[in-house]
N, C-alpha and C positions, 0 to 999 in steps of 0.2 A: 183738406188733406189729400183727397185726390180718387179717383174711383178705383185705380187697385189697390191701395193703399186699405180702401175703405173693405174693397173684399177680402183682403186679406185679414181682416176682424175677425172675419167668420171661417175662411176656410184655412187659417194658419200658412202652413210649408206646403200642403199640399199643391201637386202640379194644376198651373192655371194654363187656358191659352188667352194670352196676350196680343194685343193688337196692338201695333204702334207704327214711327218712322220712322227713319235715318238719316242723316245730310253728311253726302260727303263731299266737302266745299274745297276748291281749289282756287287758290290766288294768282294772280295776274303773270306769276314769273312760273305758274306750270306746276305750284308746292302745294300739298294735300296739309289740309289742317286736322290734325290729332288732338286730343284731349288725353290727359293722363287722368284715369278714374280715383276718385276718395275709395272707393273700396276693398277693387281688389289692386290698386297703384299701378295698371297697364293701360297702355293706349290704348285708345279705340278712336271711330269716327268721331266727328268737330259736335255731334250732335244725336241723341237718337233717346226715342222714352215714348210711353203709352198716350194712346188714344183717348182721350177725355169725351164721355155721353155727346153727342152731339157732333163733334168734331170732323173733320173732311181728313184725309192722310195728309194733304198737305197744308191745312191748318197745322195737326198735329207738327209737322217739320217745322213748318214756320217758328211756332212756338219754342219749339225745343231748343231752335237753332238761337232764339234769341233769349233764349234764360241760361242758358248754358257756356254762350259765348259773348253775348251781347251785341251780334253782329246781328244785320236785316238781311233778309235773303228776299231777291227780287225777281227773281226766276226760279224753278227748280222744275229738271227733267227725271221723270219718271225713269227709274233703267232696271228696276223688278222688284219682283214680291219676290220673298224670302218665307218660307216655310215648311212644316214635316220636320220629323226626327233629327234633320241634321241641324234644328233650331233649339234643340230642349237646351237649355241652361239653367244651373241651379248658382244661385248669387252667392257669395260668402255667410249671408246671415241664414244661408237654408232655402231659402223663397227657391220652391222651385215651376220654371214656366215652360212653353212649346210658343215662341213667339211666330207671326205672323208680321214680317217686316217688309214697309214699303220702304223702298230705301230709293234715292232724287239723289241727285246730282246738282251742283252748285257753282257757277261763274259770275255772277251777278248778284251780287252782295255790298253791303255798305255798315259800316260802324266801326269802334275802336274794340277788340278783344277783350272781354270783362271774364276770368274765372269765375261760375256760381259757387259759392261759400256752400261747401260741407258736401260737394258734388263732382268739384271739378278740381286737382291740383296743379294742375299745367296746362296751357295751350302754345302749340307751337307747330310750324309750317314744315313739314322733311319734304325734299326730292322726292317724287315716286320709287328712284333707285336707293334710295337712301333709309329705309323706313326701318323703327327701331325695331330691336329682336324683339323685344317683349309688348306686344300685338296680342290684345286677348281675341280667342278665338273666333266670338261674333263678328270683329270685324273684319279678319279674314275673308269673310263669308259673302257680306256685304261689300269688299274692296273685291273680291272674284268674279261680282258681276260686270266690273266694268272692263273685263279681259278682251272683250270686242273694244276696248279703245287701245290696244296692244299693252297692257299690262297685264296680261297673265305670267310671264315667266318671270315677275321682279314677286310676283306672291309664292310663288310655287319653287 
């Protein structure tokens, strides 16, 4: 089932901090891969979800990036931790968390694009200049740290 999954048994809606990854993966022609979410139906990054016991942060991305998309990621660059108040998010179902996000970066990757069933309803590649208006707000967040790669003024 899963370790938040498993505490949320016990401690309902109430706020959790959450640890986990991100992977924001970019293909060969320059294009950022989005996922449109099952829940609340916005894009976000290609990949991102909780820390499982034991786990390295970039296990966790690895993982994420390959159940989520079904792509291998064969690199990924560190380019920050994310957290504090401008991290709380509360889910559609209530679950409310303060995540702690390491969020990598991604050029070196391999497979064919797989939707995870009941998680994921779209994946698909936009321009950095291109990116759709409805961007949930975590990924905002985590696309604002790579503003040292001259993308701050296409988020803002």
């Amino acid at each position: 089932m899963g370790y938040i999954m498993d505490l949320r048994a016990f401690v309902g809606h109430r706020p959790l901090i959450q640890v986990g990854s991100s992977v924001i993966l970019e293909d060969g022609q320059g294009r950022v891969l989005l996922q449109r979410r099952s829940d609340d139906h916005c894009w976000d990054c290609a990949a991102a979800g909780s820390m499982e016991p034991g786990e390295s942060a970039e296990d966790t991305a690895r993982r994420e990036l390959l159940e989520e998309t079904g792509l291998t990621a064969h690199s990924l660059e560190l380019v920050g931790v994310l957290s504090g108040k401008d991290q709380h998010y509360v889910y559609p179902n209530g679950d409310e968390v303060y995540n702690v996000d390491f969020v990598f970066f991604c050029r070196d990757w391999s497979g064919t694009l797989q939707c995870q069933e009941g998680e994921v309803e779209e994946l698909r590649f936009f321009p950095w200049d291109q990116l759709p208006a409805d961007l949930s707000a975590p990924i905002r967040a985590r696309l604002g740290r790579l503003a040292g790669r001259g993308l701050w003024k296409i988020l803002n």
